[in-house]
C-alpha positions in Angstrom: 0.0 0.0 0.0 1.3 3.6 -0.7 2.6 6.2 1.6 0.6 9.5 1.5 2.1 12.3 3.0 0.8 16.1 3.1 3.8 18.4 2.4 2.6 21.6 2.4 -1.2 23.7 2.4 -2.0 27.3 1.1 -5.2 28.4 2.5 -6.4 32.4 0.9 -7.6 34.6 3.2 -7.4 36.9 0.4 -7.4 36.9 -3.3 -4.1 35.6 -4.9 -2.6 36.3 -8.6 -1.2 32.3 -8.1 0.0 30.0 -5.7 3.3 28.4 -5.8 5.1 25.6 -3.9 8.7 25.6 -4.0 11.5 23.8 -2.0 10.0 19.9 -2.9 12.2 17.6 -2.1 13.0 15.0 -4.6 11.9 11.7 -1.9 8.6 10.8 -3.1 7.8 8.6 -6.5 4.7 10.9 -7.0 3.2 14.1 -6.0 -0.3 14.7 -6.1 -2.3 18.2 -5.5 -5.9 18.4 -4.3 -7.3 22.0 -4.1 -10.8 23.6 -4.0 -11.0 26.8 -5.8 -12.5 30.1 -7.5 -11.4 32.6 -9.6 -12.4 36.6 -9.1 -13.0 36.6 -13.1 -16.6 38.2 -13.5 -16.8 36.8 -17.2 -18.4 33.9 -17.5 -19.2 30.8 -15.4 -15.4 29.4 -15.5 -12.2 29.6 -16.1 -9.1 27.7 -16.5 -6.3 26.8 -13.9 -2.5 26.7 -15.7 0.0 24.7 -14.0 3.8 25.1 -15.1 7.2 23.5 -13.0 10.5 24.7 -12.0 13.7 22.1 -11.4 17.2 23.6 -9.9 15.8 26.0 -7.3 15.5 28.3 -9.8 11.8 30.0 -11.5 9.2 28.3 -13.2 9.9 27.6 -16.8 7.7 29.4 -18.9 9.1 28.7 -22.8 6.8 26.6 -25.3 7.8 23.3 -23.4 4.2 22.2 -22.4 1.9 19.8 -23.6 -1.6 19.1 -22.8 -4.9 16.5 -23.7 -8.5 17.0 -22.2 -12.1 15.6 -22.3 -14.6 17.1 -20.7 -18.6 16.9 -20.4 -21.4 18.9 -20.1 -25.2 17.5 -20.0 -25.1 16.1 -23.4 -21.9 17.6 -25.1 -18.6 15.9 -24.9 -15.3 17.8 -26.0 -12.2 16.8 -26.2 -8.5 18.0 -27.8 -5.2 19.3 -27.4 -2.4 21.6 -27.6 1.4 21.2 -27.8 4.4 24.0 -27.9 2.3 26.1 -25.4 3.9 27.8 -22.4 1.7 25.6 -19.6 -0.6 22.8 -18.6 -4.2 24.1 -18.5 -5.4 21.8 -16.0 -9.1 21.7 -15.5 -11.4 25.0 -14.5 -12.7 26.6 -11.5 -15.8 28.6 -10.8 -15.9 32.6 -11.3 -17.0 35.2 -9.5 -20.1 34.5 -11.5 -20.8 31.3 -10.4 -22.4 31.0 -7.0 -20.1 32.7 -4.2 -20.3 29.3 -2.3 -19.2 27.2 -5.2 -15.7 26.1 -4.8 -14.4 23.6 -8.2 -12.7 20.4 -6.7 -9.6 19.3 -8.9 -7.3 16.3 -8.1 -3.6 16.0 -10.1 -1.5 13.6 -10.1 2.3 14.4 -10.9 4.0 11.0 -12.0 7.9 10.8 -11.7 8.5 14.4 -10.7 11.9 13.2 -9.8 13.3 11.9 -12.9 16.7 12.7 -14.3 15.6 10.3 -17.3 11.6 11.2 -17.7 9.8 14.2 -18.6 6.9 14.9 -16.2 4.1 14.1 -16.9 0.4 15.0 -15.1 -3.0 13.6 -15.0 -6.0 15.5 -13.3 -10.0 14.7 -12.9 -12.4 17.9 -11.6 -15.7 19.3 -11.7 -17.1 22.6 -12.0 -21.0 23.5 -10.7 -21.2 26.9 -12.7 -20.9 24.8 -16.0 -21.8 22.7 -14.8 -18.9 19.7 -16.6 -16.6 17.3 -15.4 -13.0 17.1 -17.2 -10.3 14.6 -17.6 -6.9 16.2 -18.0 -3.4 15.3 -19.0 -0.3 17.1 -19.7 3.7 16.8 -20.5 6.4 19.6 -19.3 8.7 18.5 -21.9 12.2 19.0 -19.4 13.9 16.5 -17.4 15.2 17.1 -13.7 13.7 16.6 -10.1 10.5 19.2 -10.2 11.3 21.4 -7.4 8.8 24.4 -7.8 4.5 24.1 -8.8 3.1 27.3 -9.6 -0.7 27.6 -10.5 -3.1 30.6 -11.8 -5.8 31.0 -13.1 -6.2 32.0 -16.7 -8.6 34.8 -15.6 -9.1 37.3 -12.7 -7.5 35.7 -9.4 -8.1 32.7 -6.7 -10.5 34.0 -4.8 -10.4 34.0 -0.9 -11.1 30.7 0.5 -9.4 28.8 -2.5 -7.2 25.8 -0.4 -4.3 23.7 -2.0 -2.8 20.8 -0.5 0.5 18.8 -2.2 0.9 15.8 -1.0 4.0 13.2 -1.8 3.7 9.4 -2.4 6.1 6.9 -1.5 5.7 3.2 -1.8 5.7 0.8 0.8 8.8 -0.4 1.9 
């Protein structure tokens, strides 16, 4: 049986631009984040959440080196597609400011190998939005090698609102 272990929380009490962990140390097989978020955007009923990694202590990397893959659902329409040489991993949506102010969009990603010397790093992610109201499936590449040592995610619109919670966890198997 695997070895879940929280590593670090952000809990807004105000709105944020992004939310960023840094300083992950490279002893888990896998990361996984679970948050529950909203964005301040007022246009529309959703908006997107980019993810994009950092390795060497240094900033995020922000070149064309991301790739991503999605499905998603709503009612009776089903989409699905994808984009490569962008400059992040759009990774599921969130609720706006339009959306009911109690409506918070869960999102689970998991980040597979984020250690690798040898593997690029690769992510897979599952959440639902009310103000859609759709569920999405989500996968993406950061095209880069080296032990992920920095997550930073924003929204593509307005900000996480207050109240938006992020947890990374690390997962180890048993010994």
């Amino acid at each position: 049986m695997a070895v879940i272990e929280a590593i670090a929380t952000t809990y807004l009490e105000a709105d944020a631009a992004s939310v960023e962990f840094s300083g992950i140390p490279a002893t888990y097989e896998h990361l996984q984040l679970r948050f529950s978020a909203r964005s301040t955007d007022g246009s529309g009923t959703y908006t997107s959440v980019n993810l994009q990694f950092g390795t060497g202590g240094g900033a995020v990397d922000t070149g064309t080196n991301y790739a991503r893959h999605y499905m998603y659902g709503n009612n009776t329409t089903e989409t699905g597609g994808g984009n490569t040489g962008i400059n992040q991993i759009w990774m599921g949506a969130i609720d706006n400011a339009d959306a009911n102010a109690a409506q918070y969009a869960a999102q689970l990603v998991d980040i597979l190998d984020y250690a690798s010397a040898v593997k690029n790093t690769t992510v897979q992610g599952v959440n639902g939005t009310l103000g859609s109201p759709e569920v999405r499936f989500n996968s993406g590449l950061w095209d880069a090698t080296g032990a992920v040592d920095r997550i930073k995610l924003a929204p593509y619109a307005g900000s996480f609102g207050r109240g938006s919670e992020f947890t990374l966890y690390g997962m180890k198997a048993a010994n």
